[in-house]
C-alpha positions as CSV (number, residue, x, y, z in Angstrom):
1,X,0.0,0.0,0.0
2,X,2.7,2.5,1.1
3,X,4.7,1.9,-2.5
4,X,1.0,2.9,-4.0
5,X,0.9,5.9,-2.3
6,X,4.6,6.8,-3.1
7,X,3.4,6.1,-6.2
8,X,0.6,7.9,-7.1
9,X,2.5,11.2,-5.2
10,X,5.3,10.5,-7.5
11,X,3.2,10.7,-10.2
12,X,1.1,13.9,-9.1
13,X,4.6,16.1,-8.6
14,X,7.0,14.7,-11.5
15,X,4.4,14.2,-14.2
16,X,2.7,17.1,-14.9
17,X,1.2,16.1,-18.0
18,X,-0.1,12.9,-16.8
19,X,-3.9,13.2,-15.4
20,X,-5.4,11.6,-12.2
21,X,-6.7,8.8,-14.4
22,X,-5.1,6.1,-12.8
23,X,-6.1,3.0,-11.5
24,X,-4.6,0.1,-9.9
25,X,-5.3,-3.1,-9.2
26,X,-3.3,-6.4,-8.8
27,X,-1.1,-7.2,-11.8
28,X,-2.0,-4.0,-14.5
29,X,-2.3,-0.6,-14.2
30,X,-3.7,2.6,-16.6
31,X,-1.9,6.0,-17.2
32,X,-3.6,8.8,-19.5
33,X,-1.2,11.5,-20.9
34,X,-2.8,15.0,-21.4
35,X,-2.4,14.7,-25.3
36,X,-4.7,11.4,-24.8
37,X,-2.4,8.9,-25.1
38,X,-3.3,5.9,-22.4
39,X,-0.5,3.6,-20.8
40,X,-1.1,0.2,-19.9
41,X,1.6,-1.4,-17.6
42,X,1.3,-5.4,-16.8
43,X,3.7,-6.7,-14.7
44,X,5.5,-10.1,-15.3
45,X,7.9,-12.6,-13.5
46,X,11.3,-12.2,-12.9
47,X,13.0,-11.6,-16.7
48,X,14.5,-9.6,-19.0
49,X,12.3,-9.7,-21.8
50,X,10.3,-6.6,-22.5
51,X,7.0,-6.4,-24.5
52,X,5.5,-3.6,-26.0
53,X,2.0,-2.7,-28.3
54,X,1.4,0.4,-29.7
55,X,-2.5,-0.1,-30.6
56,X,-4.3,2.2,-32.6
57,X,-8.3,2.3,-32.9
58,X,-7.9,2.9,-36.8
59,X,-8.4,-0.3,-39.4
60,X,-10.2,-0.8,-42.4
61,X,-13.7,0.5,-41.6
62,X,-11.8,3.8,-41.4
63,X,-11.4,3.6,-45.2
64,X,-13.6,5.5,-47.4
65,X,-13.5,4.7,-51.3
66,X,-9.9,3.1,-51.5
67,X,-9.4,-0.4,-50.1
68,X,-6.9,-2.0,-47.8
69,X,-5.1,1.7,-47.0
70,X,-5.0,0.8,-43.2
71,X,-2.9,-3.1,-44.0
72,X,-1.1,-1.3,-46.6
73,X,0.2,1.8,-43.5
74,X,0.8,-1.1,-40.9
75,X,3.0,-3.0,-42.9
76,X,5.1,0.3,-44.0
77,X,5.5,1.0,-40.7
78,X,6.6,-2.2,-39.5
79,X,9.3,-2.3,-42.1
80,X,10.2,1.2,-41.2
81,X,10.5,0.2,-37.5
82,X,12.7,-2.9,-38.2
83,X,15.0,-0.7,-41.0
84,X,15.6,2.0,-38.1
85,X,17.2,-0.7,-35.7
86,X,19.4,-1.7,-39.1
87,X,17.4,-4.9,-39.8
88,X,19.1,-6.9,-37.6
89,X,16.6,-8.0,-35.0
90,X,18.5,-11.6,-34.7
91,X,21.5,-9.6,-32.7
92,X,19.7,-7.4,-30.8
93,X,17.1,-10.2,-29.7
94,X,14.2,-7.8,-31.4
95,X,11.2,-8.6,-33.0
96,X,8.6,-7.6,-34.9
97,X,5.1,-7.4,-36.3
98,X,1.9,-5.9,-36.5
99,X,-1.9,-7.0,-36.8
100,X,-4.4,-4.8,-38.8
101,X,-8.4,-5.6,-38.4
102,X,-11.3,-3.8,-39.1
103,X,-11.5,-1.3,-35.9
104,X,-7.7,-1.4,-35.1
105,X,-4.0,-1.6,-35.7
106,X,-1.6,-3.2,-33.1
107,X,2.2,-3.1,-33.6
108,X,4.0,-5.7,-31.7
109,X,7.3,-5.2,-30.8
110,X,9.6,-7.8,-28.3
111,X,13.4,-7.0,-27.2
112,X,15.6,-6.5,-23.9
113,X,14.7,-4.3,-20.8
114,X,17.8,-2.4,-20.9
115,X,16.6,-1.1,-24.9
116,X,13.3,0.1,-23.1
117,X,14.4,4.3,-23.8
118,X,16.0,3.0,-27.6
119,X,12.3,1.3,-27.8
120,X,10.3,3.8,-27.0
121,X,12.0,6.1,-29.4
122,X,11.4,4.2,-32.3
123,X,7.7,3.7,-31.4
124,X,7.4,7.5,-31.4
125,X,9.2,8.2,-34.6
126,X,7.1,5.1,-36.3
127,X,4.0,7.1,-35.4
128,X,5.1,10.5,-36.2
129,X,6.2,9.5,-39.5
130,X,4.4,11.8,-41.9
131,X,5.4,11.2,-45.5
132,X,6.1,7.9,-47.5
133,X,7.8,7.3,-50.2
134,X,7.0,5.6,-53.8
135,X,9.3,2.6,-52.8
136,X,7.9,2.3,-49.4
137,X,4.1,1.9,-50.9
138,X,5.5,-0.9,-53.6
139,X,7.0,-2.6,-51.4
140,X,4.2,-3.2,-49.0
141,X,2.1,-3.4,-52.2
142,X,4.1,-6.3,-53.2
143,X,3.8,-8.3,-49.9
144,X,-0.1,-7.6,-49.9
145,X,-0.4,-9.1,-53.3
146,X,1.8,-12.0,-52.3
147,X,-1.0,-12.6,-49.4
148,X,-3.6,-12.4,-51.5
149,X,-2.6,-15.0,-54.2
150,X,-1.7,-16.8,-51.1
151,X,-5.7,-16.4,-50.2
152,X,-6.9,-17.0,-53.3
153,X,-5.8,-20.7,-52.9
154,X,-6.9,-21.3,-49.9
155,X,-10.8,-22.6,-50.5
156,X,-11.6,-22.1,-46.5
157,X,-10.5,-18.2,-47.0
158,X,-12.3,-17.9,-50.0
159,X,-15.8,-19.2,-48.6
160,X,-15.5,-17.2,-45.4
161,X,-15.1,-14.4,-47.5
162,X,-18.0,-15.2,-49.1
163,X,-20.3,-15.3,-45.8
164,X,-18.6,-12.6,-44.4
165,X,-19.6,-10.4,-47.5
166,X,-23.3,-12.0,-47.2
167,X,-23.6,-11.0,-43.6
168,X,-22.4,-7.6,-43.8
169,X,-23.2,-6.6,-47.3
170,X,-23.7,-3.5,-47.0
171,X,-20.7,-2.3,-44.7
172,X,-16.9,-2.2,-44.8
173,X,-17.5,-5.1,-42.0
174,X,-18.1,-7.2,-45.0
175,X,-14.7,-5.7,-47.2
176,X,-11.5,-7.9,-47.2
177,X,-8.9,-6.3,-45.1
178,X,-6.0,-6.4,-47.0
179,X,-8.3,-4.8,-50.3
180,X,-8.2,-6.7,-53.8
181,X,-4.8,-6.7,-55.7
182,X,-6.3,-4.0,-58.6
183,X,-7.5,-1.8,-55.7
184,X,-4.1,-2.1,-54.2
185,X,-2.7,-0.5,-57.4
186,X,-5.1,2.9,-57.5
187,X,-3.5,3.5,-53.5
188,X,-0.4,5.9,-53.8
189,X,2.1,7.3,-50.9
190,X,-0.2,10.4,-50.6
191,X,-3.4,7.9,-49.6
192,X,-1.3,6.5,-47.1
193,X,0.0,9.6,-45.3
194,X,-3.9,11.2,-45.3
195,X,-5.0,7.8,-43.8
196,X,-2.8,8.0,-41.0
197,X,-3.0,12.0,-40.3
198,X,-6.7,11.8,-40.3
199,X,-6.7,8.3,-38.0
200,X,-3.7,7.9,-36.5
201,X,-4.4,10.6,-33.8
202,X,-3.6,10.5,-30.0
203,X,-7.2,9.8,-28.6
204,X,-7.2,6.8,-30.4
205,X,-3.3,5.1,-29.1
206,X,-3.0,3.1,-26.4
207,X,0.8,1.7,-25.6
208,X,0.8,-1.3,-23.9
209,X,4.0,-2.3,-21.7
210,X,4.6,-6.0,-20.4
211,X,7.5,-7.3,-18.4
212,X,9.2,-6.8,-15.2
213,X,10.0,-2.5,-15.4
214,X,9.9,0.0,-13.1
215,X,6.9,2.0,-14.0
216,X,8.9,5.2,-12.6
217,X,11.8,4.8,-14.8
218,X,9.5,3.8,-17.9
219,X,6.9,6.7,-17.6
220,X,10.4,8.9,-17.6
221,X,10.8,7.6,-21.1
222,X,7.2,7.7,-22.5
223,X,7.0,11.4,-20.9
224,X,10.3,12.0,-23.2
225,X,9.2,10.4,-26.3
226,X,5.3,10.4,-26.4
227,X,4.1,13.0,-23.8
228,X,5.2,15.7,-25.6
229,X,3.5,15.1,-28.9
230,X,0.9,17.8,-30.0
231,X,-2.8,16.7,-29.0
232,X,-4.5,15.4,-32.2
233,X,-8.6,14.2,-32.2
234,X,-10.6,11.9,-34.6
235,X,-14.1,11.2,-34.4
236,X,-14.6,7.1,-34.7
237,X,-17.7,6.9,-37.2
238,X,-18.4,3.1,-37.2
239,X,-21.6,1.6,-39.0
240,X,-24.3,0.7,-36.7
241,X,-25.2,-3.2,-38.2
242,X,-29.1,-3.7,-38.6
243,X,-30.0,-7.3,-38.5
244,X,-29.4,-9.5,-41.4
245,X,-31.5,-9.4,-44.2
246,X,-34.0,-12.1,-43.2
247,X,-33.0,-15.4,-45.1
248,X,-30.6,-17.8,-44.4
249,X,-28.3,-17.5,-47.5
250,X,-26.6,-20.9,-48.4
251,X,-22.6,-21.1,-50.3
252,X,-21.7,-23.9,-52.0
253,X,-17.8,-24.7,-52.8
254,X,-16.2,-28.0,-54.2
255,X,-12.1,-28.4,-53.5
256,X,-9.6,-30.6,-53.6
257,X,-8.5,-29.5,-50.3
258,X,-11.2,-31.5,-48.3
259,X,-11.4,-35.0,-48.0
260,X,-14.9,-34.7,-46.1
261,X,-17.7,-32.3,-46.1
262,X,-16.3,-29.1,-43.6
263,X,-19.9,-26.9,-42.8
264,X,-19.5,-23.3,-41.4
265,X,-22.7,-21.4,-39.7
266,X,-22.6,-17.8,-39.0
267,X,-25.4,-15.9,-36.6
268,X,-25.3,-12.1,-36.1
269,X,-24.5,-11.7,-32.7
270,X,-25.4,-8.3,-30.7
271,X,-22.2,-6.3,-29.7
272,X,-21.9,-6.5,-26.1
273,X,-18.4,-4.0,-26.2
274,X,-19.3,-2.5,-22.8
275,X,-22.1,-4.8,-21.7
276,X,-20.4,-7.0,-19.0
277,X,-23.5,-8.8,-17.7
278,X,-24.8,-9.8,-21.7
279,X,-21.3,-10.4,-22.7
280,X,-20.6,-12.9,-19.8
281,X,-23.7,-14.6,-20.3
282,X,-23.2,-14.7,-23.8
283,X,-19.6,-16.5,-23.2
284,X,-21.0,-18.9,-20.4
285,X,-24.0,-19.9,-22.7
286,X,-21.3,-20.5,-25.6
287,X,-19.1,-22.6,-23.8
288,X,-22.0,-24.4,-22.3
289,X,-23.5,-24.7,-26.0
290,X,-20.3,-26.6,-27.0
291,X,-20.3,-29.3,-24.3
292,X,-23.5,-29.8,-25.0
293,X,-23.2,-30.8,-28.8
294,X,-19.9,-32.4,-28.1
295,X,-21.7,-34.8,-26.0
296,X,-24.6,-35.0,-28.9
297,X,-23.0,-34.8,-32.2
298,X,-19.5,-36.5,-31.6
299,X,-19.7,-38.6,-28.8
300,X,-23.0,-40.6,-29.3
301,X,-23.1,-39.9,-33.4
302,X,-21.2,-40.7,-36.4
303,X,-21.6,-37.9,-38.4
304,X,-19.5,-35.5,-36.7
305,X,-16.0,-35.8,-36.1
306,X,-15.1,-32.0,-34.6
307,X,-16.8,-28.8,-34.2
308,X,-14.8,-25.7,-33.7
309,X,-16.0,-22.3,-32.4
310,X,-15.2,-18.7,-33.4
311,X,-17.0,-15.4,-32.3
312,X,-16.1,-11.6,-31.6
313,X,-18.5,-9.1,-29.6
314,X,-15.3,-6.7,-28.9
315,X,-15.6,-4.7,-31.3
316,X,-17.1,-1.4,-31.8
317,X,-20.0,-2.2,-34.1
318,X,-20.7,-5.7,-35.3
319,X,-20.5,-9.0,-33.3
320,X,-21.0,-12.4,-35.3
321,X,-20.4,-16.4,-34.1
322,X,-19.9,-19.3,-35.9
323,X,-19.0,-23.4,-35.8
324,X,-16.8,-25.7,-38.1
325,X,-18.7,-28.8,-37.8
326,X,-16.3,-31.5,-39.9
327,X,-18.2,-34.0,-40.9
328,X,-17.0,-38.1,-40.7
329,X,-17.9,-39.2,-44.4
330,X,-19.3,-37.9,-47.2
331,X,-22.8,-38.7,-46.2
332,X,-25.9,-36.3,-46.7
333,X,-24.9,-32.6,-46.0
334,X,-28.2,-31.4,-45.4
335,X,-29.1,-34.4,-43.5
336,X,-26.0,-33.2,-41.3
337,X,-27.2,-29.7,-41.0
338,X,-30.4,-30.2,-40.1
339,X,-29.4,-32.9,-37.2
340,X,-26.9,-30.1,-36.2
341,X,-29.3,-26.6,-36.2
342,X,-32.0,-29.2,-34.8
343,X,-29.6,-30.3,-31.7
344,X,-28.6,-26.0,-31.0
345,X,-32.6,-25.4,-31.6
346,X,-33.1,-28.3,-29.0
347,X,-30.0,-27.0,-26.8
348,X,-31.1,-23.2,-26.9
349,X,-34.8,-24.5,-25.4
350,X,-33.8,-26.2,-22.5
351,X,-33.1,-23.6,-19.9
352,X,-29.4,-23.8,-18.5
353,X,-28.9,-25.2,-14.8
354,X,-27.1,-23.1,-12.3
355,X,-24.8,-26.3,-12.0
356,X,-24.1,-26.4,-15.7
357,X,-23.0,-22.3,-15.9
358,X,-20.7,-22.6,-13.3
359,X,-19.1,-25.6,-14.9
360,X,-19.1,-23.2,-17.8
361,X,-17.9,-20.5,-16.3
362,X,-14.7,-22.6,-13.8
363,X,-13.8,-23.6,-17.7
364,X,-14.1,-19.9,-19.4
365,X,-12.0,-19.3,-16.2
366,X,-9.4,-21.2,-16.7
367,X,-8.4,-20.2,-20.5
368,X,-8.6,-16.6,-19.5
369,X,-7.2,-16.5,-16.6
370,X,-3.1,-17.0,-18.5
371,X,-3.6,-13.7,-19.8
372,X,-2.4,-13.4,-15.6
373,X,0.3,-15.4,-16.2
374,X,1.0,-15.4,-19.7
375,X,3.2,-12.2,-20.9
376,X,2.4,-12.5,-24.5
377,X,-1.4,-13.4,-23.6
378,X,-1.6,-10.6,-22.0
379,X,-0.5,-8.6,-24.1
380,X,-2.3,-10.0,-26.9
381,X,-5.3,-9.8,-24.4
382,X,-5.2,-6.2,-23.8
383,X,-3.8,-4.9,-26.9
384,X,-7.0,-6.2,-28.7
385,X,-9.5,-5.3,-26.6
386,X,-8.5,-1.6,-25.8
387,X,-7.6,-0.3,-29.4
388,X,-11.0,-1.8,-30.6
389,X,-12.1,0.9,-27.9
390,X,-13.1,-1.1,-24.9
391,X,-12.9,0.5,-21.7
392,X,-9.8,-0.6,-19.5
393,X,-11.5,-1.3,-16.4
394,X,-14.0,-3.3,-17.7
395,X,-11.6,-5.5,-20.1
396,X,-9.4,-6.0,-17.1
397,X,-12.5,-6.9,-14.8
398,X,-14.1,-8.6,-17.1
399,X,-11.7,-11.5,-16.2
400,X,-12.1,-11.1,-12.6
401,X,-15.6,-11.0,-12.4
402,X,-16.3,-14.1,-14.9
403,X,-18.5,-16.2,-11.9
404,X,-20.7,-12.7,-11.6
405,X,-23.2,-13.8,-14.3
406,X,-27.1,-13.9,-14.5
407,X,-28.4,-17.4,-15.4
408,X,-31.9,-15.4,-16.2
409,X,-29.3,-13.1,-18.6
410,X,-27.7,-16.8,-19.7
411,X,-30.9,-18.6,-20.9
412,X,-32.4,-15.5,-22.2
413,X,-29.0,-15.1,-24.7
414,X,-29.8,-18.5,-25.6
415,X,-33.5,-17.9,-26.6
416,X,-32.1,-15.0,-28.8
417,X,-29.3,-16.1,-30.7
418,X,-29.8,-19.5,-31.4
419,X,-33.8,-19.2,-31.7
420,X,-33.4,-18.2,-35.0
421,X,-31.6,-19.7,-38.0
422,X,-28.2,-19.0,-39.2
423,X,-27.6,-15.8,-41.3
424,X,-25.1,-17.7,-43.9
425,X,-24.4,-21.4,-44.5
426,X,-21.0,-22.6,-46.1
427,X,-20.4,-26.0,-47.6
428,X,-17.0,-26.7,-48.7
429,X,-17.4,-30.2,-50.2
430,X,-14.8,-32.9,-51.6
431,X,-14.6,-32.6,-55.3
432,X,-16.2,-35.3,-56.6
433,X,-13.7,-37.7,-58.7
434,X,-14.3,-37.9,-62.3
435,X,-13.8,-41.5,-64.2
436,X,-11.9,-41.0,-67.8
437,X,-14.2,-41.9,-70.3
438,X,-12.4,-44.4,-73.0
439,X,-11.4,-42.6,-76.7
């Protein structure tokens, strides 16, 4: 308590520009610089590894008429950062890299404690840099493409593409990230510097500091490097998704690349960003959801051999779910759907015992709780979360508070989602083999 106290005083008379924002709690803590610029510290273990991620709310839904601008700026800049340390992260123990989604951009960056000042430096100058040249656009251009030929091979990116365009068709939610390889050629240096003055401003940056540092001696070098940027402010204008429009659209694909039948159903989910008690019920009921068809479709049938979950509600705007049900054989696919939406239908009736959400919720637990433990989970964790503007406190509580749910909330989040049918069905079948007629 006493080292709090020095603390916070410390903080009061030697940082000026730092604001009373602070909070602290067990192993994180929040700083916000006058110019807007919020610092996330999470402590780690004994080591000498440092971790920092300098997140920005700005990502492709920020683009206006040109496609994948906000890829096309992170990748610059990543090869900017690595060229100002000389390239050679293998000596110094450095590395690299950078994420770009649809409400943020997260630059990743891994090295030694005693390079913290050196670190910190180079963040800045990464995102103060103003002006790009003609090279530094091909060159990112030319990696983009690279990943997009990649894609364009891959049948499972194609088809999601496909249902992601069908669920949000009429939204950059629906666009592909990295932008199509003719749009990448219309984007010029000039697009790229606009995108990041009008988006890359200090409301929207959140640093994010892992390892064992003293918070004393590294809010000395983000004071130096970052607190005395000009103040800069960008309204975030995300689209507000209405609900799907109505019927369940159905995408057929045939590929070499499965052996069996691989099925993919996407529902709309409501955007619980800042909604702790929905978006922990929501969780809990998905976790329970899987037990429960584990237990149906793969242990006491044939006709599933795995199915695999993926959903996001922490976001600004949109939140969607969906399952990879693998199938065993190349039996009926629709016979498989329906025994599969008729078990979640069945499921999503029965209301959900308190025994059963806190079975749920001991397991939701347990996979979160590493982000405690974990340095790059954390990190990861956090860096996510906050740029795609969720508060601090309730990401970090979040966590904490997991066994704080509402079964009434839980079973009700059943009844909603899963009442209905899927927005978008994908079928990715085997091809079928052809028999070579005799001449």
């Amino acid at each position: 308590m006493l080292k709090k106290i020095l603390f916070s005083l410390f903080l009061l008379f030697s940082f000026p520009i730092i604001s009373a924002t602070n909070y602290e709690y067990r192993d994180s803590s929040i700083c916000k610089l006058e110019n807007g610029i919020s610092v996330i510290f999470l402590e780690g273990a004994e080591t000498d590894l440092l971790m920092v991620a300098l997140c920005v709310s700005a990502g492709s839904t920020d683009e206006i008429e040109k496609e994948g601008i906000a890829n096309l700026l992170s990748k610059i800049l990543t090869k900017k950062y690595m060229s100002s340390i000389n390239g050679n992260a293998l000596q110094t123990g450095l590395e690299s890299n950078s994420y770009t989604g649809y409400d943020q951009s997260v630059y990743y960056f891994c090295g030694k404690q005693e390079d913290l000042d050196d670190f910190l430096k180079n963040l800045s100058e990464l995102f103060l840099a103003s002006s790009f040249t003609p090279e530094d656009v091909t060159t990112s251009k030319n990696l983009v493409e690279q990943i997009i030929s990649n894609d364009e091979q891959m049948d499972r990116t194609i088809i999601k593409r496909e249902a992601r365009k069908s669920m949000y068709w009429h939204s950059k939610y629906g666009s592909n990230i990295y932008g199509t390889k003719e749009g990448l050629r219309l984007i010029n240096e000039n697009d790229i510097a606009l995108f990041k003055q009008n988006h890359y401003t200090t409301d929207r940056v959140t640093l994010v500091i892992a390892g064992n540092v003293s918070k004393n001696k590294t809010l000395e070098s983000v004071q130096k490097h970052f607190g005395q940027m000009e103040k800069t402010s960008s309204s975030i204008n995300r689209l507000q998704e209405p609900e799907h429009h109505g019927s369940v659209i159905k995408i057929t694909r045939y590929s070499e690349q499965v052996n069996v039948p691989v099925i993919e159903m996407y529902w709309k989910v409501p955007n619980y960003r800042n909604d702790k008690e929905k978006a922990l019920a929501t969780e809990i009921y998905l976790e329970h959801l899987g037990n429960m068809l584990q237990k149906s479709l793969i242990e006491e049938q044939k006709i599933v051999s795995s199915i695999a979950f993926s959903y996001s509600f922490w976001n600004y705007d949109y939140g969607d779910f969906y399952m990879t049900i693998t199938a065993k054989n190349s039996d009926d696919v629709d016979e498989i759907i329906t025994s599969v939406l008729g078990e979640i239908k069945y499921i999503a009736s029965e209301e959900v015992t308190k025994n059963q959400a806190e079975a749920a919720s001991r397991k939701l637990f347990d996979t979160y709780k590493m982000y405690r433990t974990d340095l790059l989970e954390a990190l990861d964790y956090f860096s996510k979360r906050v740029s795609a503007g969720n508060d601090f406190d309730y990401v970090k509580k979040f966590v904490l508070n997991i066994n704080q749910y509402s079964l009434e909330e839980i079973n009700k989040q059943a009844k909603e989602i899963f009442g209905k049918d899927p927005c978008v069905i994908c079928i990715l079948k085997p091809q079928p083999k052809t028999t070579d007629t005799p001449q």
